[in-house]
C-alpha positions in Angstrom: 45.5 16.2 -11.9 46.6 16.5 -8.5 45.9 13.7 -6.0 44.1 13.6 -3.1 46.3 13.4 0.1 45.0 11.1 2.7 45.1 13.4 5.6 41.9 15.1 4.0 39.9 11.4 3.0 41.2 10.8 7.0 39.9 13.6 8.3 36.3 13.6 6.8 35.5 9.9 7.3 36.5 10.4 11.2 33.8 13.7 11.3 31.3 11.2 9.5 29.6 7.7 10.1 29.2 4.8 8.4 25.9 6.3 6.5 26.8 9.3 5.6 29.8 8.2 3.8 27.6 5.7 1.8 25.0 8.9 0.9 28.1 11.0 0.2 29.3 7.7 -2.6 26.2 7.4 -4.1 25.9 11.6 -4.9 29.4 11.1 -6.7 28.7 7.7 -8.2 25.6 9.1 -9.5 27.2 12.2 -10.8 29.8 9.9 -12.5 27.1 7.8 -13.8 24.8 10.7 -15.1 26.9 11.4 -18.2 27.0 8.5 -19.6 23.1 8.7 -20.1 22.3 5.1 -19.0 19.6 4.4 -17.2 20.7 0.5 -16.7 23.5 1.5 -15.5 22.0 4.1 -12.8 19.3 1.1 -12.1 22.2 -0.7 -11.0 24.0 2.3 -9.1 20.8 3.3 -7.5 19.7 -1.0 -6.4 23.0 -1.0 -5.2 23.1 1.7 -2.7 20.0 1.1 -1.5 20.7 -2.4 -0.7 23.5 -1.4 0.9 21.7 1.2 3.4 18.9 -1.0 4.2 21.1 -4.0 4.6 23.7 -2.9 6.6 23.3 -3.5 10.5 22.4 -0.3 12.4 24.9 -0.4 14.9 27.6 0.0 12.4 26.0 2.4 10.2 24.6 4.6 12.8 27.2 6.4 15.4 26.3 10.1 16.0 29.1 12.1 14.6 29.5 16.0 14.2 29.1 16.0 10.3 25.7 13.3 10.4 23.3 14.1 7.8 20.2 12.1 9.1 19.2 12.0 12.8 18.6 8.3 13.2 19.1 4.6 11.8 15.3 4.7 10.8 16.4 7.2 8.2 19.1 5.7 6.6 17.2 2.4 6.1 13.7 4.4 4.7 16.4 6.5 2.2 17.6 2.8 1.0 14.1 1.4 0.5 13.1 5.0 -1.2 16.3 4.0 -3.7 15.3 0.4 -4.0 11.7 1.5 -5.2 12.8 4.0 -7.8 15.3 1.6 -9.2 13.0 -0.3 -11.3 11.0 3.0 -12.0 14.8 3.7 -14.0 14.6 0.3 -15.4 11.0 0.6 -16.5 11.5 3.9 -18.3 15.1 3.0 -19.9 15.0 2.8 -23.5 15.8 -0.6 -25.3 
């Protein structure tokens, strides 16, 4: 396996905000969390992430950037409510 030289995590958080890099962590925490077919466990992934995005301040979160995926801080705080109301939809339908 080779490692990942800084220079390219460097290089992609300076292109990105705040947001984005907390969208682009929850896509490959999800994808880690997928196979191991737990849907506690993506609950908690999912409540997690969308606490984060609707609780962090807008000022930090939000600074237009070349690579931003959503256009304004309203965005990022609806996707983290959207995630905070499916969570217990996952915990809901998770077997016992």
């Amino acid at each position: 396996m080779f490692p990942i030289p800084l220079q390219v995590i460097d290089g992609f958080l300076l292109k990105v905000n705040l947001g984005d890099a907390l969208l682009v962590g929850f896509v490959l925490g999800l994808l880690g969390v997928l196979p191991l077919k737990s849907r506690k466990l993506a609950m908690l992934h999912v409540l997690s992430f969308g606490l984060l995005l609707l609780l962090m301040p807008g000022s930090i979160m939000y600074d237009p950037k070349e690579l931003s995926l959503l256009g304004s801080i309203l965005q990022y705080k609806l996707v983290g409510l959207v995630l905070i109301v499916t969570a217990p939809v996952l915990f809901a339908t998770a077997e016992k």
